[in-house]
VOBADO-135523 format. One line per 3 residues: number of its first residue (from 0); their letters; for each residue x, y, z of C-alpha. Coordinates in steps of 0.5 Angstrom, whole numbers, plus 500, padded with zeros to 3 digits. Layout:
BEGIN
NUM = A = X/Y/Z; ... $
//
This chain:
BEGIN
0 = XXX = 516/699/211; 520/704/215; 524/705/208 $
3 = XXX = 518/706/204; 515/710/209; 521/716/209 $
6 = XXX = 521/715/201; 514/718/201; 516/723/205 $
9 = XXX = 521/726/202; 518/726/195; 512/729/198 $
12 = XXX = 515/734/203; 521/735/199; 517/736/193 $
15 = XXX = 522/732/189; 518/729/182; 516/736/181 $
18 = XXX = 523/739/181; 526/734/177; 520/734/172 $
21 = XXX = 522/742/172; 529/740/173; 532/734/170 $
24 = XXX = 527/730/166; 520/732/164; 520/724/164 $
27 = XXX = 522/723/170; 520/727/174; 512/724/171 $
30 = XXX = 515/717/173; 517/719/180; 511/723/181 $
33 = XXX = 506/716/179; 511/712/183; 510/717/189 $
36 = XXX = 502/715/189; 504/707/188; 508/707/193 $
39 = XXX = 503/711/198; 498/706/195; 503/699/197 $
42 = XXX = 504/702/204; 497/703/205; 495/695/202 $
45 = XXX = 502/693/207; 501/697/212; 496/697/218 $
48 = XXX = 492/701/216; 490/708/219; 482/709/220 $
51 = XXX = 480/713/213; 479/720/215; 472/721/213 $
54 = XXX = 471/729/214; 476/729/208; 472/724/203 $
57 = XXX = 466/727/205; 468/734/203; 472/731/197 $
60 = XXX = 466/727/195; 462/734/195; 467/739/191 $
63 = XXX = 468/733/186; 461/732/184; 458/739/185 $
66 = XXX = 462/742/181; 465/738/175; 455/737/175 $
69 = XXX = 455/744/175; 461/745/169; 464/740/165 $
72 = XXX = 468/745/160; 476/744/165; 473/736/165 $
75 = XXX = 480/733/162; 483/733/168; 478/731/173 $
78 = XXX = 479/724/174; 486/724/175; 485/730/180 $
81 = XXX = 480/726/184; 484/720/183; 490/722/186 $
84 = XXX = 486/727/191; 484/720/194; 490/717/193 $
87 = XXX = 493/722/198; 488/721/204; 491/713/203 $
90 = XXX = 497/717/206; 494/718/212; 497/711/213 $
93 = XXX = 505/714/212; 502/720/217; 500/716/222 $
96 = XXX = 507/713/223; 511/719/221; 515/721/228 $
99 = XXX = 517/729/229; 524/728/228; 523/724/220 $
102 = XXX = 518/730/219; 523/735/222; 530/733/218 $
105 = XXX = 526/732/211; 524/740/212; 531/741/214 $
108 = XXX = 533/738/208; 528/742/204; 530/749/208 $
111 = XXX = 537/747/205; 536/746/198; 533/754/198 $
114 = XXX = 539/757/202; 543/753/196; 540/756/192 $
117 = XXX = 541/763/195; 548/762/195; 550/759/189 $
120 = XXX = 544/759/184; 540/765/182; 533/765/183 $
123 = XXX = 526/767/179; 525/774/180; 531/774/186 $
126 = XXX = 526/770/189; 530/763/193; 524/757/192 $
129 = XXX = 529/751/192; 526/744/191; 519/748/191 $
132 = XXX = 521/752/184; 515/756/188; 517/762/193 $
135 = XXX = 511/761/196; 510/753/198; 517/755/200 $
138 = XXX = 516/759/205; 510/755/207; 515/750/208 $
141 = XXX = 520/755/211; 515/755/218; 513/748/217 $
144 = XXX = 520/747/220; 520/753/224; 514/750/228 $
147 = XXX = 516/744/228; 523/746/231; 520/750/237 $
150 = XXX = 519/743/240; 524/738/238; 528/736/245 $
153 = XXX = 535/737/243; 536/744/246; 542/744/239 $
156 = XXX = 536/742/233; 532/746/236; 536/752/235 $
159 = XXX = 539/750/228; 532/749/226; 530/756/228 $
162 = XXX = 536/758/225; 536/755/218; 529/755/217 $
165 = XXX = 528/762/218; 534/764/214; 530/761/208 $
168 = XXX = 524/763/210; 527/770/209; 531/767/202 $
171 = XXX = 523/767/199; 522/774/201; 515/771/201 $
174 = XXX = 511/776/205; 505/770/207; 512/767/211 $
177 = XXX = 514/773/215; 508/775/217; 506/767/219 $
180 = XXX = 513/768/223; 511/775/227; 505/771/229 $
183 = XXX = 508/765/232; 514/768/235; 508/774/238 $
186 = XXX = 505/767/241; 510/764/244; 512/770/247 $
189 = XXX = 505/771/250; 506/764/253; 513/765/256 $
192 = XXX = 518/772/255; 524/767/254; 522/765/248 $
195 = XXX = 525/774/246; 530/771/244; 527/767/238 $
198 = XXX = 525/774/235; 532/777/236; 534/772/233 $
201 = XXX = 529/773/227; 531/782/227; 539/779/227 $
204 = XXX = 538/775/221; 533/779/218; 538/786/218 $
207 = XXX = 543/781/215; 539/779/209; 537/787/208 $
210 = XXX = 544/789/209; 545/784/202; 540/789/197 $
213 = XXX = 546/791/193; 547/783/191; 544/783/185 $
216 = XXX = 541/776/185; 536/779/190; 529/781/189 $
219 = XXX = 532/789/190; 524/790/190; 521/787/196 $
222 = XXX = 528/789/200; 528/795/199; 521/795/202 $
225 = XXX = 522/790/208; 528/795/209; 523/801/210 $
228 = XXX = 519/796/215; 524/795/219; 525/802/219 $
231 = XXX = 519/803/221; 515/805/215; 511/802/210 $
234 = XXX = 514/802/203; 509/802/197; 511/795/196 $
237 = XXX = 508/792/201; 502/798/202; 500/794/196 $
240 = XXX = 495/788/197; 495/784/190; 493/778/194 $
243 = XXX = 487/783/195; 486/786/188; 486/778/186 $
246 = XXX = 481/776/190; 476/782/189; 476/780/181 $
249 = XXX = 472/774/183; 467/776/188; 462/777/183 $
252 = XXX = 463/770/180; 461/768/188; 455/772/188 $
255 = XXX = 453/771/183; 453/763/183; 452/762/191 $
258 = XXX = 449/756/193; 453/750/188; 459/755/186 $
261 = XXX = 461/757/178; 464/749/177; 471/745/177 $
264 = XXX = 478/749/176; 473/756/174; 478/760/180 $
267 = XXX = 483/756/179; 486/759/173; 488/757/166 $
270 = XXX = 493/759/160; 488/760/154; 492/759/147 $
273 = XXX = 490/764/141; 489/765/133; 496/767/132 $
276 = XXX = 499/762/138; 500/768/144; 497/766/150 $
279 = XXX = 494/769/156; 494/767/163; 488/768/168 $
282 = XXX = 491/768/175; 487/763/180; 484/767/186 $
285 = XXX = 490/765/191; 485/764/196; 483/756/198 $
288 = XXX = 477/758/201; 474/763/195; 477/757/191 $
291 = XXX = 471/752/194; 465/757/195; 466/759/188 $
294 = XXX = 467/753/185; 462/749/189; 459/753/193 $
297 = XXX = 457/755/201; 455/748/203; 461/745/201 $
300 = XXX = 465/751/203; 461/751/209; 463/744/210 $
303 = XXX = 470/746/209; 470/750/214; 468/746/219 $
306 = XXX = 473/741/218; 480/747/219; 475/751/224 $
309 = XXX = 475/745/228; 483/745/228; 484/752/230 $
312 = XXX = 479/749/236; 481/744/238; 489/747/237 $
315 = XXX = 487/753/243; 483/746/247; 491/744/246 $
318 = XXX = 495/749/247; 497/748/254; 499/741/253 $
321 = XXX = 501/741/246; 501/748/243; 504/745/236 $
324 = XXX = 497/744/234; 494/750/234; 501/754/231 $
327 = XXX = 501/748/225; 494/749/224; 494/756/225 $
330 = XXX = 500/757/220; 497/752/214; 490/756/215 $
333 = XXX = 494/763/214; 497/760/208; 491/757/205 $
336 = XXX = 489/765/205; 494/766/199; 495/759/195 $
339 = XXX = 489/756/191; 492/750/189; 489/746/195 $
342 = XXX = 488/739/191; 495/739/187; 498/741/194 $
345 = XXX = 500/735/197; 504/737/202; 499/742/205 $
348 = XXX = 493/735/204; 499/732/208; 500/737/214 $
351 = XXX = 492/737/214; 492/729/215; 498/731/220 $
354 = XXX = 493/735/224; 487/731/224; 490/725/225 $
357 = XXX = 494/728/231; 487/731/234; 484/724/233 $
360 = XXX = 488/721/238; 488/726/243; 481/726/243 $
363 = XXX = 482/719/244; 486/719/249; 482/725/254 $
366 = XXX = 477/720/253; 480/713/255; 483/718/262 $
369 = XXX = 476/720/263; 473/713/262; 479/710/268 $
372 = XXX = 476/718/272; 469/715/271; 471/708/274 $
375 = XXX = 468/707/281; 473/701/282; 478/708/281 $
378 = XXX = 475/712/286; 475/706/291; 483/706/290 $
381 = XXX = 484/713/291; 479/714/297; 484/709/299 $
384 = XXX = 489/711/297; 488/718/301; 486/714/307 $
387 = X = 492/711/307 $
//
């Protein structure tokens, strides 16, 4: 089962059936892809099974049925999306079993394909994606690891990871990975001004990689306006906020339909086909949390925020013991900020597992040291124990 268990890690977190389908083989990557959910499905059968994580089939539950209720015009692929949503969230199993170091070295494995990449291949727009044939989800990846490499025990990983994942964090020239990476390290700066080095690190590589502006394969564009940053002006580029406009272009859907939202895949964007065989694309708001209020509405948005609000919570209730809770949820909430693509993403439905799951068990463990606290034969001991 150990096998099997990294198997479904890797398609997932490497994002293998969706590169071979873009890639290699649109067969094959349609068969690795329904491989993946068989697998998660065996495992989950075979394996002992993790509590199912009820804040995630209630919140599924609403969004599916009040939205395909209110609209039924995208209901072609309504039961696969469910299907498949609840297929993934039976891989809170595969989570649970996860160790720190298997999630770690896939990532790696994932930072590398981007660096490749980099070096040898040319990117879309002088973007670098790697298997995630997206920069964005790349970038998402990218202080995945980051994070997850701040606090491996090998003082050696710990270094190559930060190393490795910011230079292909930085490959994506995605502003969502540099701004989450300021963030962090801001952090743990705040936490213990030995971890400076992180950030001079991070300055170091960054110059190297706008030194490459006249490599033509780079995104010419957004370098030049990361290079006016580091100078410490603010380019035209990146004064712009796309990310904003597109938002904005949705509000009034919200507004206008508050209660049970506009209905399935309506802010999700789609490709309209024409008379004379042209085609225009509708971009998706590229925000999760706009996507749920205005395709389901504020209670299910509402429910919604109550289960990653709880996150960044018990993350800050954490953060003494184990400050990579909170910077993981913290970095996924952040990221969800720009991406709409919430029950296509399997690796963010997976890091959201991650942290409930993680969470889940250190409430668990609070609980059972308060209840031995609680105990009176526990105190008796300890009186005794002071007395002798």
């Amino acid at each position: 089962m150990r096998f099997l268990k990294f198997i479904i890690l890797l398609f997932i977190f490497c994002n293998l059936p969706g590169y071979c389908l873009v890639n290699a083989n649109a067969t094959i990557g349609s068969l690795l892809s329904y491989f993946t959910f068989l697998l998660i499905v065996i495992y989950y059968v075979f394996n002992k099974k993790e509590q199912p994580p009820i804040p995630f089939i209630v919140f599924g539950l609403l969004f599916f049925f009040i939205s395909l209720c209110v609209n039924t015009d995208n209901s072609d692929t309504f039961f696969i999306t469910l299907i498949k949503y609840f297929v993934i969230l039976m891989g809170a199993s595969v989570v649970k079993q996860a160790s720190k170091n298997e999630l770690f070295y896939i990532l790696l494995l994932g930072a590398i394909s981007i660096i490749y990449e980099a070096i040898f291949l040319s990117g879309i727009s002088g973007r670098f994606s790697g298997f995630y044939l997206n920069a964005n989800p790349a970038g998402f990846v990218c202080i995945l690891g980051y994070a997850f490499s701040l606090f491996m025990e090998n003082k050696k990983l710990k270094i190559l990871g930060q190393l490795l994942f910011t230079i292909a964090g930085f490959a994506t020239f995605s502003r969502t990975f540099l701004l989450i990476w300021l963030v962090i390290n801001i952090l743990l700066l705040l936490v213990d001004l030995r971890n400076a080095y992180s950030i001079i690190l991070g300055i170091a590589l960054f110059g190297l990689f706008l030194s490459l502006e006249t490599k033509s394969d780079l995104s010419t564009k957004r370098v030049g306006a990361f290079s006016a940053l580091l100078e410490g002006k603010l380019d035209d580029d990146l004064k712009k906020e796309p990310r904003t406009e597109t938002w904005a272009i949705y509000y009034d859907k919200i507004l206008d339909k508050p209660i049970f939202g506009n209905g399935y895949r309506t802010f999700s964007g789609e490709v309209y086909g024409t008379e004379n065989n042209s085609y225009t694309i509708r971009n998706g708001v590229h925000n999760t949390f706009l996507m749920i209020i205005g395709e389901a509405g504020f209670f299910v948005f509402l429910f919604f925020c109550c289960i990653y609000g709880s996150f960044l919570f018990n993350g800050i209730k954490m953060f003494k013991d184990d400050p990579q809770t909170f910077l993981v949820s913290l970095s996924l909430i952040l990221y969800m900020l720009t991406n709409h693509n919430y029950f296509e993403n399997y690796i963010e439905l997976f890091v959201s597992l991650w942290l409930y799951i993680r969470i889940k068990n250190w409430k668990e463990k609070k609980s059972k040291v308060l209840q031995i606290i609680s105990n009176p034969s526990f105190k008796i001991h300890t009186g005794l124990a002071k007395a002798i």
